[in-house]
C-alpha positions as CSV (number, residue, x, y, z in Angstrom):
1,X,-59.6,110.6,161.3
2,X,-58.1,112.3,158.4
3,X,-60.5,114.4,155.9
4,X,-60.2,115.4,152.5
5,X,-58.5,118.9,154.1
6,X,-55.7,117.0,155.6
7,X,-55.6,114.8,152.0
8,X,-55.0,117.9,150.5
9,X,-52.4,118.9,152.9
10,X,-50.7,116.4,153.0
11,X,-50.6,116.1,148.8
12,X,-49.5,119.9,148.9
13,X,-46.7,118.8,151.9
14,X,-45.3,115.8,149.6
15,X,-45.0,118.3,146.1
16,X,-43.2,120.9,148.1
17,X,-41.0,118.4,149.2
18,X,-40.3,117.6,145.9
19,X,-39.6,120.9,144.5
20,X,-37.2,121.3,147.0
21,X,-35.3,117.9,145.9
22,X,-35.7,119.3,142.4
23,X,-34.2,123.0,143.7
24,X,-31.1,121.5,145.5
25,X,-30.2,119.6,142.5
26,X,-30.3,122.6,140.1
27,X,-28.9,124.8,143.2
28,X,-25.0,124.8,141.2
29,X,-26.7,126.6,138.4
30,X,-29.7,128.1,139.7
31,X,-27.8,129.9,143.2
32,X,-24.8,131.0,141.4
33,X,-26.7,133.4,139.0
34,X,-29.2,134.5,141.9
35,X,-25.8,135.7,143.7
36,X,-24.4,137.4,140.4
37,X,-28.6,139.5,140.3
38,X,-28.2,140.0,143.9
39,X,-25.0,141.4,143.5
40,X,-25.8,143.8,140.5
41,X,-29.1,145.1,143.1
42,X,-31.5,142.9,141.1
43,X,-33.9,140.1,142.1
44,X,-33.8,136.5,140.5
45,X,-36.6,133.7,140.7
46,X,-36.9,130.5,139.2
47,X,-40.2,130.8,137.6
48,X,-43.9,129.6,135.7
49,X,-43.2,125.8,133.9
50,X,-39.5,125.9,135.8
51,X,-41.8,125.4,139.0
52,X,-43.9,123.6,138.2
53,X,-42.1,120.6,136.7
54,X,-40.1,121.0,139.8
55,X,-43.6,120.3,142.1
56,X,-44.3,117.4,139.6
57,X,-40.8,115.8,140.6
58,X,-40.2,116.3,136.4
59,X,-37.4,119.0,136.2
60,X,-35.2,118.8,133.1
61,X,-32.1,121.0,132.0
62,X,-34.7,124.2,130.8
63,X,-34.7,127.1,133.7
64,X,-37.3,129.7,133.1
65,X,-36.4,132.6,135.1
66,X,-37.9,135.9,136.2
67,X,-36.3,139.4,137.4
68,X,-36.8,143.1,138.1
69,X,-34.2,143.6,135.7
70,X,-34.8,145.1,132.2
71,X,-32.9,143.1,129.5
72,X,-30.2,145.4,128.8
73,X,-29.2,144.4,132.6
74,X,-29.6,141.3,132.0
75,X,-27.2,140.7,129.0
76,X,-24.3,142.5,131.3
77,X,-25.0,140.2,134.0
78,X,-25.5,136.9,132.0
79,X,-22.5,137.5,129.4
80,X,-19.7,137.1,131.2
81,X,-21.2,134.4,133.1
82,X,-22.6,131.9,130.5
83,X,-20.9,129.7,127.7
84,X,-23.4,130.9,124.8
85,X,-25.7,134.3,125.2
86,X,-29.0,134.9,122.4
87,X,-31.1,137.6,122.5
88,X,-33.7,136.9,119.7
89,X,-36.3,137.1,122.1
90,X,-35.0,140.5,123.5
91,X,-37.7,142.2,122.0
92,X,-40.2,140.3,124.3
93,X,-37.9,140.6,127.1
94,X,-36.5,137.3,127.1
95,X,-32.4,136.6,127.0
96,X,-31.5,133.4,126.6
97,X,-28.4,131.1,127.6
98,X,-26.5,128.3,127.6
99,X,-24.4,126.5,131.0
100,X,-22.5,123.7,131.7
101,X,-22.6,123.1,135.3
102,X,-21.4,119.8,137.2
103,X,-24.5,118.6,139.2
104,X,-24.5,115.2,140.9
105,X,-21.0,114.2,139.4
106,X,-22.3,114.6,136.0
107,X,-21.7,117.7,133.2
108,X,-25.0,118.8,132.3
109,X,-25.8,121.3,130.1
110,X,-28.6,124.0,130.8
111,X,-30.9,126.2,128.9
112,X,-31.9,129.4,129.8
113,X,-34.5,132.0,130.2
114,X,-34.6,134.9,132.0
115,X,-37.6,137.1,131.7
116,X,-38.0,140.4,132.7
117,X,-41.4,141.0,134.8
118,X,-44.0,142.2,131.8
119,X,-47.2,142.4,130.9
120,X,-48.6,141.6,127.4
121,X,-52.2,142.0,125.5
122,X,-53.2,142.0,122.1
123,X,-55.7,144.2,120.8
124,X,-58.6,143.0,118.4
125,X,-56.9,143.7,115.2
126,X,-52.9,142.8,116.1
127,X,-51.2,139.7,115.9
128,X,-48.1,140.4,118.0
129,X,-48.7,140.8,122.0
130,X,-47.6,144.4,122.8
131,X,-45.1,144.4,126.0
132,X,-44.9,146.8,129.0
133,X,-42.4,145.9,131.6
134,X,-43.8,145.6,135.8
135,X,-41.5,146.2,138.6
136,X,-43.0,143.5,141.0
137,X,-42.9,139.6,140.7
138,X,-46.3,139.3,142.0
139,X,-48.1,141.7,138.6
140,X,-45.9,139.5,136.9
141,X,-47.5,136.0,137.3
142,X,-50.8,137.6,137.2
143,X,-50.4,137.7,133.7
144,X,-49.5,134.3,133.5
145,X,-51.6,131.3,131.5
146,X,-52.4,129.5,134.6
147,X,-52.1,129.3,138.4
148,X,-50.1,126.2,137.9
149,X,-47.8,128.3,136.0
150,X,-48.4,131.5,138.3
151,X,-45.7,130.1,140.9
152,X,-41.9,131.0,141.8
153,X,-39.4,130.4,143.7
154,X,-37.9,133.6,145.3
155,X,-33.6,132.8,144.8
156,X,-31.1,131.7,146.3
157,X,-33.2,132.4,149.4
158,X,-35.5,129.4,147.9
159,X,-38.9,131.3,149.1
160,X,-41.9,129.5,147.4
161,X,-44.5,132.5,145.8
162,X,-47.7,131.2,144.9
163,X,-50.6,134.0,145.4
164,X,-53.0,132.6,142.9
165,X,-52.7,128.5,144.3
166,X,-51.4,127.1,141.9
167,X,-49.9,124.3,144.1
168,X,-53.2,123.3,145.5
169,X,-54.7,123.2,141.6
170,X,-51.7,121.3,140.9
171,X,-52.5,118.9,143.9
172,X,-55.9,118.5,142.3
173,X,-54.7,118.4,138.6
174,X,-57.1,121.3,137.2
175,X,-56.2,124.4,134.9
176,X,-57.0,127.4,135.9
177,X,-56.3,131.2,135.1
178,X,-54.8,133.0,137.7
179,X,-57.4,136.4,137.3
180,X,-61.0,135.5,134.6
181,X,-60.4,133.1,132.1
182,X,-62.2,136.4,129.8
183,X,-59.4,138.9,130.8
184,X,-56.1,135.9,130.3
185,X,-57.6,135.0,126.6
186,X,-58.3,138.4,125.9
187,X,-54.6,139.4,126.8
188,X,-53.1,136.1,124.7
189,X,-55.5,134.3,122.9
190,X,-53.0,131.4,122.4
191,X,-53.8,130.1,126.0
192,X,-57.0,128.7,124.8
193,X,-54.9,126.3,122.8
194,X,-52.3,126.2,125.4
195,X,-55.1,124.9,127.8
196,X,-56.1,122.3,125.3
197,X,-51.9,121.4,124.9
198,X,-51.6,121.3,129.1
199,X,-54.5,118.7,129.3
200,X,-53.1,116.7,126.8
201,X,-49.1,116.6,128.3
202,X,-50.1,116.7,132.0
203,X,-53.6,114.9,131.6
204,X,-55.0,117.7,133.9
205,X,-58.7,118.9,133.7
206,X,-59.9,122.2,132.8
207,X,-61.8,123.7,135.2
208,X,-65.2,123.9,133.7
209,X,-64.9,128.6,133.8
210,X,-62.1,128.2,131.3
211,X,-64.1,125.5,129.1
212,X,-66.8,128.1,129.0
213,X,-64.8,131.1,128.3
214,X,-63.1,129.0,125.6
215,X,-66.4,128.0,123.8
216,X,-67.8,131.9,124.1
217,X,-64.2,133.5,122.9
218,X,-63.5,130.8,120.1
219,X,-62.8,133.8,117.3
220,X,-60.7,135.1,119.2
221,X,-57.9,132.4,117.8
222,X,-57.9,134.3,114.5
223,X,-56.0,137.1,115.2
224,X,-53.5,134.2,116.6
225,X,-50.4,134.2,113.6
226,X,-50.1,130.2,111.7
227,X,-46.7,129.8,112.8
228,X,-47.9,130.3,117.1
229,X,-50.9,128.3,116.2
230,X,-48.8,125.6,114.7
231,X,-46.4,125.2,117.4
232,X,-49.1,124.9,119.6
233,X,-50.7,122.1,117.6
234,X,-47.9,120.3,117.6
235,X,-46.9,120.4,120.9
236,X,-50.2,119.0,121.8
237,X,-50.2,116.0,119.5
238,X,-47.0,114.7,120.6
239,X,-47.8,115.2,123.9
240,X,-48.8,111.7,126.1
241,X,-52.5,112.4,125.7
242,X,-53.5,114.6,122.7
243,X,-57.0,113.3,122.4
244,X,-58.1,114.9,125.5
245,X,-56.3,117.8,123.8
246,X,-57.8,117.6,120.6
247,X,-61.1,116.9,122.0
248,X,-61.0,119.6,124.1
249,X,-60.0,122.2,120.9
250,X,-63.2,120.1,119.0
251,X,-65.9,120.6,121.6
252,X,-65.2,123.9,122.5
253,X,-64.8,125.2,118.4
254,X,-61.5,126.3,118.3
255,X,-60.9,123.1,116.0
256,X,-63.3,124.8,113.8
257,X,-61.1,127.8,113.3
258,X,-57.1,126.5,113.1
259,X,-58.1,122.7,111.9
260,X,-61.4,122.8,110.3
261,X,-61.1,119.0,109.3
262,X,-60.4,117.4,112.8
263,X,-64.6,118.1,113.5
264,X,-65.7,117.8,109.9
265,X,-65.3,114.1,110.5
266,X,-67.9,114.0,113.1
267,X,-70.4,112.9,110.1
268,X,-74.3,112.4,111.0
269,X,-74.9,109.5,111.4
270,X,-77.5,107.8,109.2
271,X,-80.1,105.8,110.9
272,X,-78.7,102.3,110.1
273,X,-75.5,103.4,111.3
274,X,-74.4,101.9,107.8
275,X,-70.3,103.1,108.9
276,X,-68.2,104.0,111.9
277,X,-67.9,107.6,113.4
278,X,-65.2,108.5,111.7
279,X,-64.2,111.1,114.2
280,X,-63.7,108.4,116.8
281,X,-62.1,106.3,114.7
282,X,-59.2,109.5,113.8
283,X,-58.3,109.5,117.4
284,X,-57.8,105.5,117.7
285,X,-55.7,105.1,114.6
286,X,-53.7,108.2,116.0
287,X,-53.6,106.5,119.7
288,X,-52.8,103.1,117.8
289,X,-49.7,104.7,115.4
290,X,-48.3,106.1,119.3
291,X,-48.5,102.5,120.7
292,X,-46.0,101.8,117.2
293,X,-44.0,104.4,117.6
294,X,-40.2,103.5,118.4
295,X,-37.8,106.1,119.1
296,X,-40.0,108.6,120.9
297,X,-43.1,110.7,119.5
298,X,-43.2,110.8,115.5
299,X,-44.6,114.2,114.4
300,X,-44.6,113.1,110.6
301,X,-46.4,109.7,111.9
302,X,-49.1,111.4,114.2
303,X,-49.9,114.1,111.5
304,X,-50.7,111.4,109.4
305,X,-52.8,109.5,111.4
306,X,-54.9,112.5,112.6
307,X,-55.2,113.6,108.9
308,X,-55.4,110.0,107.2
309,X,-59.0,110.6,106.5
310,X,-60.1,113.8,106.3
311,X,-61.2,113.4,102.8
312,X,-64.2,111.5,103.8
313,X,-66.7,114.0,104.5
314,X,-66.1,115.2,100.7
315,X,-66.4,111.9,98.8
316,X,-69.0,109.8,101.4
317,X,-72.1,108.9,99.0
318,X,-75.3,106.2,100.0
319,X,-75.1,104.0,97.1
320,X,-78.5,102.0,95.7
321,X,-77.0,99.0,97.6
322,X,-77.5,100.4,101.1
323,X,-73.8,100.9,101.8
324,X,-71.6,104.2,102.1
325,X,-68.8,105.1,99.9
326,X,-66.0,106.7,100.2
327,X,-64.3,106.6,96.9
328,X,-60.9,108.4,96.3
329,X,-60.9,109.8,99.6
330,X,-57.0,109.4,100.2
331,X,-56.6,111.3,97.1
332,X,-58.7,114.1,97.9
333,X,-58.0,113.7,101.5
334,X,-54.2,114.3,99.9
335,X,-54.8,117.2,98.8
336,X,-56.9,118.5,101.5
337,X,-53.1,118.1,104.1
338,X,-51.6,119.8,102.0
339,X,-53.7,122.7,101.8
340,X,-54.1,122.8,105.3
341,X,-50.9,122.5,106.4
342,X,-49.3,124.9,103.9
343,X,-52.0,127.2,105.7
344,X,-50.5,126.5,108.8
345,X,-47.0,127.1,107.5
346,X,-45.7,123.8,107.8
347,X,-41.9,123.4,106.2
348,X,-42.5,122.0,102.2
349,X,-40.7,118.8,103.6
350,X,-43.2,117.6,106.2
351,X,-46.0,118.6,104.2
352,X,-45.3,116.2,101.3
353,X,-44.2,113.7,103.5
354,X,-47.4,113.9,105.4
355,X,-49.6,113.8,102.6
356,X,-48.2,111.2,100.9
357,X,-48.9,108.9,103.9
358,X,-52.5,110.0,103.3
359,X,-52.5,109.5,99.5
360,X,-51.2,105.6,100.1
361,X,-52.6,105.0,103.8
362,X,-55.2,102.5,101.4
363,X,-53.0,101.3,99.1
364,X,-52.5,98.2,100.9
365,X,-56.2,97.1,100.8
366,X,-55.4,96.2,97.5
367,X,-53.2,93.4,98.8
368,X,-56.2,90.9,99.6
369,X,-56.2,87.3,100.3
370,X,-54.7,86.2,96.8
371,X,-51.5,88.9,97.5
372,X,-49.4,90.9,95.0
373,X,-47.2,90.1,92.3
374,X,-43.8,90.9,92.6
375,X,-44.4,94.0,90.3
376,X,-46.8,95.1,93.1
377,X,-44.5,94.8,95.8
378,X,-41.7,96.7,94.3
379,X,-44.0,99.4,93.0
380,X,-45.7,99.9,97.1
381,X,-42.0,100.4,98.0
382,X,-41.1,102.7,95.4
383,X,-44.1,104.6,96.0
384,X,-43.7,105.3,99.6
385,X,-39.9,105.5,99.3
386,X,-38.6,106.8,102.9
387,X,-41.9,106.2,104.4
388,X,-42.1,102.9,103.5
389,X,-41.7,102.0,107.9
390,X,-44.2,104.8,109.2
391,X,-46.4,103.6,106.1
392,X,-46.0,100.4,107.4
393,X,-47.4,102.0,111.2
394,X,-49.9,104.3,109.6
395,X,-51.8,101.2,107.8
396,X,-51.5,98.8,110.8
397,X,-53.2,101.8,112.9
398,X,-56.0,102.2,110.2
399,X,-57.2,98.8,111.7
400,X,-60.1,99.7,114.4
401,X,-63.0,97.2,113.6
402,X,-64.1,95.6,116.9
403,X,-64.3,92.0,114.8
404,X,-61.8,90.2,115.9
405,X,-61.6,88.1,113.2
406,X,-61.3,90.4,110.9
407,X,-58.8,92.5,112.6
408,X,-56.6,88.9,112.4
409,X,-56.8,88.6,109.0
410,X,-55.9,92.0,108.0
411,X,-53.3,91.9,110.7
412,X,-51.6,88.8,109.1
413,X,-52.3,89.8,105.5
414,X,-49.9,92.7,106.4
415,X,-47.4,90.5,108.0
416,X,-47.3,88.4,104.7
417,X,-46.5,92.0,102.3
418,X,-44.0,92.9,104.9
419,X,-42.3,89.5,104.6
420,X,-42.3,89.8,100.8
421,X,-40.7,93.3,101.0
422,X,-38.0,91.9,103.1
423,X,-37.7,89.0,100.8
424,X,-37.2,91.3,97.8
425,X,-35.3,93.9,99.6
426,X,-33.0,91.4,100.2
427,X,-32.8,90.0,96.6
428,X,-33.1,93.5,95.0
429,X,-32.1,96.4,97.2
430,X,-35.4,97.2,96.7
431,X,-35.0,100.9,98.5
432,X,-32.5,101.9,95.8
433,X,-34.7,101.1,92.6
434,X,-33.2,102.2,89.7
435,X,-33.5,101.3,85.7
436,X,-30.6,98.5,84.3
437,X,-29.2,101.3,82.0
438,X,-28.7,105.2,83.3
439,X,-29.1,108.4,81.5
440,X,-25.8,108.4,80.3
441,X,-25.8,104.5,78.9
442,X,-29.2,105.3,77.1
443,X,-27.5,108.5,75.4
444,X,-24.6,106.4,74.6
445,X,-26.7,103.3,72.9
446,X,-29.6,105.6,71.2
447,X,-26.7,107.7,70.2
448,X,-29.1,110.6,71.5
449,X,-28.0,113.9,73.1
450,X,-29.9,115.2,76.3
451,X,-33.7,116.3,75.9
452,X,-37.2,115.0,76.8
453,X,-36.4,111.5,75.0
454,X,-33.9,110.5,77.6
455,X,-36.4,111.3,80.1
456,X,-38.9,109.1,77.9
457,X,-36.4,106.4,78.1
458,X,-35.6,106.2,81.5
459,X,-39.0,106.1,82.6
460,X,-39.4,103.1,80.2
461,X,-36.5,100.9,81.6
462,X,-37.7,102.0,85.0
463,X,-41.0,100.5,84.6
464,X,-39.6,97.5,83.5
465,X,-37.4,97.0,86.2
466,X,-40.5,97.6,88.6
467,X,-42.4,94.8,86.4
468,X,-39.8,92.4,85.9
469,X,-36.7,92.6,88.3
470,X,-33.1,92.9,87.4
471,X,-32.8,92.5,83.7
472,X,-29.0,92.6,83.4
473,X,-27.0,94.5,81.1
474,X,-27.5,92.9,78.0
475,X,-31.5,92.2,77.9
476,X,-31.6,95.7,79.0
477,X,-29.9,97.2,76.0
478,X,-32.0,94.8,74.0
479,X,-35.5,96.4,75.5
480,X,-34.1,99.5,75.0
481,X,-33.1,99.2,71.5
482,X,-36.7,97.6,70.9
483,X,-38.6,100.5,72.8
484,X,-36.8,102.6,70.4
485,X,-37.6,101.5,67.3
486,X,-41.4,101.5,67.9
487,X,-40.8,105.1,68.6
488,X,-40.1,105.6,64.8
């Protein structure tokens, strides 16, 4: 009768079986630069993510690589050989390159790494690892993030290394660190968030040393640069699963330290439980927006939802009535984004984009059962401009009550603004929104030259085009001319 040993086995049988599926079919790409290595008296193995996709059956066109080599060998060996050569991460020991190769009658285009064995720590004050080069493959995934990751593949001889068993923790579908979780965080503090980001794309656990040695070396994030912090972050929340990321950063306080406002939003609860957990209800509107999304994960989008309402702890008050407030919070929670991710060095693009969906993520409440005039309608579109669709996701997400009723008629409330865009978009090009008369007609008919009163103008006809629709030439000249004159 088979045990949980043989289960195991036979788990561990099956994921070798697909790495070596995985191997063959990257074997164009993968044996012809082993031979080149070889050749030059220099050792080559497929290496750390490379591997482990490959066990998972979930190998894509990026080949991590590892070698005895130092880089200035590599970039002789790897030049004449690839299509495109970068060595931006040279000073880390990385070279990077682009191949085409034919595999399975199809052109495919691969990205490469190829690493030379290293060692990296940080010390309590720097924010830049410090890199010393090893001469064996096995002190080189020793100082990898995690035994999953700790595995190669010895090339072209195809000899599977694994001294830390990573195969049997990927089997199982735990993290762990291939020496104490103490001595990996203290090398790279990053892996604590790259633990959080591998839970949350492979929906593994963490094994419950790592949790603790997470909780207990929290601080340690700080000396972490924004920019490595934020790529983490957002690798984690487009991943498949980023609450079990994000929940994991929460509990264990390294939210506390790179997004301060993610476990803010656990407020006490009062004891009539007078509103939702507002934490809880972050993460559904941020799972909701995914089930929405369209053409693959939406950073913009998912930012959005996570941040939507992070101005609530500010503004909640208990009024006389018995309820809680939380007036303006979209505003505040606005400006809160934006100083956050500006701290986390976010490009000026995404960071107004993301706030703004916070600012109007309650605009449409507004809407209520008796609707919007025209006016309105033209004035929601103008406002959220280019965002008008992930607007359109973001305030459909916001919906969480568990009264089904109620989530109907908010549902089809929204349905019926949607249907009036389209209606007027139709009519008006409502996306393109611009005054009857430009800057040039209103200088021409005020016989003005250019200055602040143009400006004053244009604003003027633009707000009645938002009120009233398409004037046409002529009653547009007419308000102007009347605007005017009660300018004096």
């Amino acid at each position: 009768m088979p045990n949980a040993n043989d289960d195991t086995s036979s788990a561990l049988s099956q994921a070798q079986q697909r790495a070596v599926s995985e191997l063959l079919r990257v074997a164009p790409v993968a044996d012809d630069l082993a031979r080149r290595f070889q050749e030059a008296g220099f050792s080559l193995a497929l290496v750390g993510g490379s591997v482990r996709d490959a066990l998972l059956g979930r190998l894509g066109n990026d080949l991590d690589f590892t070698t005895d080599a130092r880089p200035e060998d590599v970039l002789k060996i790897v030049r004449p050989w690839a299509d495109a050569v970068w060595d931006v991460g040279i000073a880390f020991g990385t070279v990077g390159a682009q191949k085409q190769a034919r595999v399975e009658e199809a052109d495919r285009s691969f990205q490469i790494e190829v690493t030379t064995y290293r060692s990296e720590a940080y010390d309590r004050t720097s924010r830049k690892p410090e890199v010393s080069y090893g001469d064996s493959i096995e002190d080189d995934l020793v100082r990898r993030d995690f035994t999953v990751n700790a595995m190669a593949v010895a090339l072209p001889e195809k000899r599977f290394i694994d001294p830390h068993g990573g195969l049997e923790d990927l089997a199982t579908r735990v993290l762990r660190t291939p020496g104490t979780p103490e001595e990996s965080f203290s090398d790279d503090p990053l892996r604590m968030m790259r633990a959080a980001r591998f839970a949350a794309q492979l929906d593994f656990d963490v094994a419950p040393e790592v949790v603790t040695a997470m909780k207990e070396m929290s601080g340690r994030i700080e000396i972490i640069s924004a920019e490595r912090v934020r790529d983490e972050l957002n690798k984690l929340i487009l991943s498949a699963h980023p609450r079990k990321g994000l929940s994991l950063l929460v509990d264990t306080g390294i939210a506390d330290r790179v997004l301060p406002e993610l476990p803010a939003l656990r407020l006490e609860s009062d004891e009539h439980h007078r509103h939702k957990d507002v934490y809880d209800h972050t993460l559904i509107v941020l799972e909701q927006a995914m089930a929405l999304e369209e053409n693959g994960p939406d950073l913009t989008l998912r930012l959005a939802a996570l941040l939507h309402d992070i101005g609530k702890p500010r503004t909640r008050r208990f009024e006389n009535d018995g309820r809680v407030s939380f007036h303006h919070h979209e505003v505040v929670g606005a400006k809160m984004t934006k100083k956050r991710m500006t701290a986390l060095k976010y490009s000026n693009e995404l960071v107004k984009d993301v706030s703004r969906l916070v600012e109007l993520h309650l605009r449409f409440h507004g809407y209520g059962t008796s609707g919007w005039t025209d006016s309105a309608v033209r004035r929601y579109v103008r406002d959220a401009g280019p965002l008008l669709d992930r607007l359109h996701k973001l305030t459909r997400s916001d919906c969480t009550t568990r009264n089904r009723r109620k989530a109907a008629a908010l549902s089809h409330a929204y349905d019926g603004l949607e249907k009036r865009i389209a209606q007027l978009q139709e009519q008006e090009e409502l996306d393109a929104i611009r005054p009857d008369l430009d800057g040039n007609q209103i200088m021409e008919i005020l016989g003005i030259k250019p200055g602040p009163a143009v400006g004053r103008a244009y604003k003027h006809m633009l707000e009645l085009r938002l009120e009233n629709g398409p004037m046409g030439h002529d009653a547009a000249v007419a308000a102007l001319k009347e605007w005017w004159a009660e300018q004096g």
